[in-house]
N, C-alpha and C positions, 0 to 999 in steps of 0.2 A: 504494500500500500504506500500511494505517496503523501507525502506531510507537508504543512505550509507553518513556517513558524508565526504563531500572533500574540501579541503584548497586550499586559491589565498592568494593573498598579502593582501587583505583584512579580510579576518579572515575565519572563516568557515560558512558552509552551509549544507542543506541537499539538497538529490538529489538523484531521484528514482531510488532503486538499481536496477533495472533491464534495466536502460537505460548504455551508454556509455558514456557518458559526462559529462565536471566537473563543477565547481564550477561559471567560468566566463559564462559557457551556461544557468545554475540556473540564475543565478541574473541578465541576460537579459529577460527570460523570466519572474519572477517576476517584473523585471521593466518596461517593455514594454507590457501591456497587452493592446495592440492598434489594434482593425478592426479582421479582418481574413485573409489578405493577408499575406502568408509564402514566406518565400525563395523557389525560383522554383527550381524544381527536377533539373531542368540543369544546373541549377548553382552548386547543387551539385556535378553532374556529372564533370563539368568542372574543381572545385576543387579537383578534385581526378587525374584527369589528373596532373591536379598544383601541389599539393604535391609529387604523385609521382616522375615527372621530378625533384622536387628540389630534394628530397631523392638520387635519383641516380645520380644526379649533384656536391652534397656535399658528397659524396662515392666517386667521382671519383677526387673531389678535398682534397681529405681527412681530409675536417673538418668533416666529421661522419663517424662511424666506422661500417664495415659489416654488424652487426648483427643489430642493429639499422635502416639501411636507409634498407636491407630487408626485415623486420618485417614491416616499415612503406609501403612498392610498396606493401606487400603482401595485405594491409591491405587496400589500394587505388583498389586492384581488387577485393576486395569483395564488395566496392561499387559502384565500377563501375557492379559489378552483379547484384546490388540490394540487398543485401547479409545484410545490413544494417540499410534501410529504418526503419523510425521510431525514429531513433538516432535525426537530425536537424530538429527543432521544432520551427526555431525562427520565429518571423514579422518582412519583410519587413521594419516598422518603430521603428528602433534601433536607432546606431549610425552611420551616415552618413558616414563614413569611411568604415564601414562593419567591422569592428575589432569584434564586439560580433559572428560574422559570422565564422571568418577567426578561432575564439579562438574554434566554437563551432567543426568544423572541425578539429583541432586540438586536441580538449581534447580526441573526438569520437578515431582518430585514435589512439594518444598513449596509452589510456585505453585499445584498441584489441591491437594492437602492443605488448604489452607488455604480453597479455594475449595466443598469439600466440608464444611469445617467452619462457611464461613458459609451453608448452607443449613441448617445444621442451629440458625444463630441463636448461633453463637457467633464472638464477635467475637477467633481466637486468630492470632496470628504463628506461620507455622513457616516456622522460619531453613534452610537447605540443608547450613548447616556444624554449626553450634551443637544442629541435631536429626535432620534426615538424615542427616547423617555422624556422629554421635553415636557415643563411642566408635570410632572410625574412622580409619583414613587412605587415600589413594589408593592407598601403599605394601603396603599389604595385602589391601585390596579387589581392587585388579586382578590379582596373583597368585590369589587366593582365584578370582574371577570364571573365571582360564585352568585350574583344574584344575574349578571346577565345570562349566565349558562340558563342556570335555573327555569328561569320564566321562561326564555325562549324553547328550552326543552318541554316544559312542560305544555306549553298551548301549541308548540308546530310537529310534535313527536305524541306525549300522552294523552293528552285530550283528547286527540282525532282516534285512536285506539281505544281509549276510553269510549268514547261516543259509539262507533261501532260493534261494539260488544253489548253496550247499552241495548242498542235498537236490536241485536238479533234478539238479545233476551226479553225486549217488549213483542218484536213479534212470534216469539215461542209462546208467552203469555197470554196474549190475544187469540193464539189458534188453538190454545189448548184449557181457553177459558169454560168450558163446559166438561169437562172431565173430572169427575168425581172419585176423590182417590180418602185413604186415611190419613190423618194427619199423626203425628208423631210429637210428644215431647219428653224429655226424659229418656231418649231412645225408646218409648213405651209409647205403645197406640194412645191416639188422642181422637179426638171429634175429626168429623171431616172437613176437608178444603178441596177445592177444585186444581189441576197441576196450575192450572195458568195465575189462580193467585198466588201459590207456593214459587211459580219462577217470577211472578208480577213484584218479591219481596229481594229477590235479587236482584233485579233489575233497578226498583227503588235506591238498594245498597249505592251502587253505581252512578246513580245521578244526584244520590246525595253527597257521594266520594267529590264528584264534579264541581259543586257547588261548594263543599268548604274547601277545597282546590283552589278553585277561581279568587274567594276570599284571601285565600293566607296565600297567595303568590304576588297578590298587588302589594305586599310588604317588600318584594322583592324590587321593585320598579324603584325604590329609594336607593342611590348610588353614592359610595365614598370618594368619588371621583373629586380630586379639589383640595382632598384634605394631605396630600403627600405623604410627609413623614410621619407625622404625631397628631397631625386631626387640623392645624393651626393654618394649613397652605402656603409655608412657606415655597420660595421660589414659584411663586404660580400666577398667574396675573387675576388681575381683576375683573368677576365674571366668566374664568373658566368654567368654573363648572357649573354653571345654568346653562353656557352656549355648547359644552360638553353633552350634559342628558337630551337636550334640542338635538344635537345631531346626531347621537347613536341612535336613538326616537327613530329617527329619518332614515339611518342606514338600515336598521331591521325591521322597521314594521311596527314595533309594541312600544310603547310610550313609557319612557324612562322618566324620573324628574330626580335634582340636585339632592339628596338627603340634610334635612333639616340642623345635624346634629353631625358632622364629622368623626367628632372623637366620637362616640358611639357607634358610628359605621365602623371605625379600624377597630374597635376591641373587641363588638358584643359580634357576634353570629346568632344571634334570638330568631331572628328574622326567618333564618335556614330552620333552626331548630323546630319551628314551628312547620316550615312545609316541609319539613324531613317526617315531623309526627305527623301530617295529615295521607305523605306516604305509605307510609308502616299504618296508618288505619285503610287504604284501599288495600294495604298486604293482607290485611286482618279479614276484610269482606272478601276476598278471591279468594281467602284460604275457606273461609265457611261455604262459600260456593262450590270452591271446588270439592268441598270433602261429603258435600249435599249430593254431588253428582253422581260421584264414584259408589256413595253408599249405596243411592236410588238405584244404581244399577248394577250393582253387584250380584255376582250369580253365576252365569246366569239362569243354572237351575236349584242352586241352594241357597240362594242371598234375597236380598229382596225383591228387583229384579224388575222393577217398575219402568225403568227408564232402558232404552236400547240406545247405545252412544257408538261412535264411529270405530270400526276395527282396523284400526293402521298399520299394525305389524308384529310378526308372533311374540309370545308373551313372556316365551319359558324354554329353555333348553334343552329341557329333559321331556315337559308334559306339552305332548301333541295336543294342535288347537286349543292353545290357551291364551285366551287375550284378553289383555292389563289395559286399565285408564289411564294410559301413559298421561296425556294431557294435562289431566288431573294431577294426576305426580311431579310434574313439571310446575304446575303453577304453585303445590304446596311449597315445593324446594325453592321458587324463588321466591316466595313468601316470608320464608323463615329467613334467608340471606336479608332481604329486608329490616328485617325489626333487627336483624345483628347489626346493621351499616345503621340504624337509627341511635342504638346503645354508642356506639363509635360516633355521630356525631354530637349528639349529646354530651359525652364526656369533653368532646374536643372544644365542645363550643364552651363548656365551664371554664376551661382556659386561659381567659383574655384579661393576662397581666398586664397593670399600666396600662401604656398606650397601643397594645397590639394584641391579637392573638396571635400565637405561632402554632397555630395547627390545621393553618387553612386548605395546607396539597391534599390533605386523608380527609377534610370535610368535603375539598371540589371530587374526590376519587368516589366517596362512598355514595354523594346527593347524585353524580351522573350514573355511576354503576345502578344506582334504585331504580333511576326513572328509566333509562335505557331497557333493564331486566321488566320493568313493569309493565313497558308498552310493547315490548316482544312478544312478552308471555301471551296478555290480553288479544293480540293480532293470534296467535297461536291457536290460542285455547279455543277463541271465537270460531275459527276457520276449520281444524282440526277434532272438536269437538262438540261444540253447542249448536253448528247449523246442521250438523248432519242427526242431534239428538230427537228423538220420539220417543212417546209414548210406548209399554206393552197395555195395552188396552186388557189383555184377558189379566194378567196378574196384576194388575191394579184394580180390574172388580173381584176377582179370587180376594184379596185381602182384606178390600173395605170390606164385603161381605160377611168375612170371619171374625171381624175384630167387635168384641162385647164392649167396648166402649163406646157403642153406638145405643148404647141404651140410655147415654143422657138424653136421647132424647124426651126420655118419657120423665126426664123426672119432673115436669110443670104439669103432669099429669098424674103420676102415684106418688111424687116423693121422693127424696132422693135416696133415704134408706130402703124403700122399697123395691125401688129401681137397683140399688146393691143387690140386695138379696133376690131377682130376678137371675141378673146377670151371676150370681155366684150359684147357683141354682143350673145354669144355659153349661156354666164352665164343667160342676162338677159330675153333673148327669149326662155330658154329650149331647145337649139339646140345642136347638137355635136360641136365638133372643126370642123369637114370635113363640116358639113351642113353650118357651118357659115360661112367657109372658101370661098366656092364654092359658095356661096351666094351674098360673097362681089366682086367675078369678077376678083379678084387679082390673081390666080392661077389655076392651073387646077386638077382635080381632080389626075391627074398620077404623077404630080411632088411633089402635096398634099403625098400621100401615099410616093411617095419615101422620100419627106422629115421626114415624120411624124412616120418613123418603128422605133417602142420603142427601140427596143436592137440596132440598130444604134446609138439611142440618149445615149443608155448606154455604147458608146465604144467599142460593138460588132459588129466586120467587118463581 
């Protein structure tokens, strides 16, 4: 491999001529050679947006000059192409600030910047610190970067996965609203419910998910951009960061605005902590879905066996034609990674000494890791699972049938201890509910039937 030597305030280094990055990028990756978790693609992505905006922030407040903060926006859309990839090489477990991060993006861009500016025949230096980071600090950049990930993940990646899951399970609900099956609580037969209201309460789950989403993500739209080092703005001009949140606004789509309060942007991560917790509660409702699913349709001639779900591919190695709710297994396991990436930001975000937190690379790793795995799964499980799910029509009358807990209904009619000792009566003599009912003298077989019609008892007039 060949090597180009480059210079930091520390002295020199080599560094693989054919990448883009300098000197402070080398000697994190030589110092941190910890695990295999990288900095996520989005996060890059997001820095590119961040750079950009300041580029054309500091052009427009004329601390940088034309040709400089052009060369740097040009140089943010080749990564935003992908144009790039392969340049940020760092782990995750750097320095808590993200500064080896914030330097590696910068060294990447002024090395093209510069490289674009000499095709264009002019001979300019662009510095990584002195122009890329212009007006800047790592301290504010990478808080800034975890709420811009954030949002933008979450409304252009989960929400549209969210939303489609939603609607297959509204229209599972709607088509299977007249279906009278037993209800369940306690793992123990219960009264009945029709399937489309039993899937109409996941579906519910999911647009409630959406809704306090929407809420605790607009906390994210508050950005520390402005506050540099300590919260104070030194080196930064006046009115950066109001014409800052204006233009990232502009460059992505979703409306940013300046955070009221700096030093509290650079120490607290509340903000995260909260839509980290509102994630780990959609983990919470997909794992009860999915473990609704897999139960319903377990069997499927010795479980319960209610629901027929799609058979994707064998089950078992040894036992011929055995097939598993993979889907289902899939969704619990990213479920449970979930609520561990929530415990992990939570701890990290207790963290924030003075004027900084330093745990913000494993809060941007574990909040993209959630959402990424969430909106997978959801696309997955949806496609793979729930549009292909039906009804078994004959074992779901077989059950409601059998199950003696269908003799509440009568208890507005004999009683409730009566109605017990009906039904323990049906149990212990092998009789129906009707046989025992009619048996005991208390009713008659016509007020029997009318009390006892299952889709009555499920709310169906």
């Amino acid at each position: 491999m060949d090597y180009r030597i480059e210079r930091d305030s520390m002295g020199e280094i080599s560094v693989p001529a054919d990448k883009l990055w300098g000197a402070q990028t080398q000697r994190s990756l030589e110092n941190f050679r910890i695990g295999t978790e990288k900095i996520p693609s989005e996060l890059i992505t997001v820095f590119a947006y961040i750079k950009k905006a300041a580029a054309l922030v500091n052009k427009d407040l004329g601390v940088l000059d034309a040709d400089r903060a052009d060369a740097i926006a040009a140089v943010c859309d080749e990564i935003l192409a992908g144009k790039l990839a392969g340049n940020f090489p760092l782990a995750v477990w750097m320095t808590g600030s993200g500064t080896q991060f914030n330097m590696n993006v910068n060294e990447v861009i002024a090395h093209r910047a510069m490289e674009l500016l000499g095709e264009q025949g002019k001979d300019v230096t662009v510095h990584p610190n002195d122009h890329v980071n212009r007006s800047q600090s790592s301290n504010d950049v990478f808080p800034t970067s975890l709420h811009g990930a954030g949002l933008l993940l979450l409304r252009q990646k989960l929400f549209p996965a969210l939303e489609a899951l939603y609607g297959e399970l509204s229209r599972k609900a709607e088509a299977y609203a007249a279906v009278v099956k037993i209800g369940r609580t306690h793992l123990q037969d219960a009264t009945p419910l029709t399937l489309g209201q039993e899937i109409s309460g996941w579906a519910r789950m999911l647009e409630r998910n959406r809704e306090m989403l929407t809420a605790g993500s607009d906390f994210l739209r508050d950005l520390a951009m402005g506050g540099t080092a300590v919260g104070t703005g030194i080196n930064c001009p006046a009115g950066y960061d109001v014409a800052f949140a204006e233009t990232l606004s502009r460059l992505t789509g979703e409306k940013f605005r300046t955070a009221p309060n700096k030093f509290q942007s650079l120490t607290s991560k509340d903000e995260l902590v909260v839509v980290h917790g509102m994630l780990k509660a959609l983990a919470c409702d997909l794992m009860k879905i999915a473990n609704d699913v897999r139960w319903l349709a377990s069997g499927p001639r010795c479980g319960i066996g209610e629901l027929v779900i799609p058979e994707n591919e064998p089950g078992s190695s040894i036992m011929p034609s055995k097939v598993n709710p993979t889907q289902c297994e899939a969704v619990t396991m990213v479920a449970v990674q979930i609520m561990g990436n929530d415990v992990t930001v939570g701890v990290a975000a207790s963290q924030g000494n003075f004027e900084l937190n330093v745990f913000m690379p494993v809060i941007a790793y574990n909040l993209v890791q959630s959402i990424r795995l969430l909106t997978d799964v959801m696309d997955s499980f949806r496609v793979h699972c729930i549009a292909g799910m039906k009804p078994n029509y004959d074992k779901i009358d077989e059950n409601l049938h059998r199950s003696l807990i269908l003799v509440t209904g009568l208890v507005p009619l004999v009683g409730y201890d009566k109605a017990c000792r009906i039904a323990k009566t049906a149990a212990k003599e092998g009789l129906t509910l009707r046989e025992a009912a009619l048996a005991s003298g208390w009713i008659s077989g016509d007020a029997f039937d009318a009390a006892m019609n299952p889709a009555r008892l499920a709310g169906i007039r």
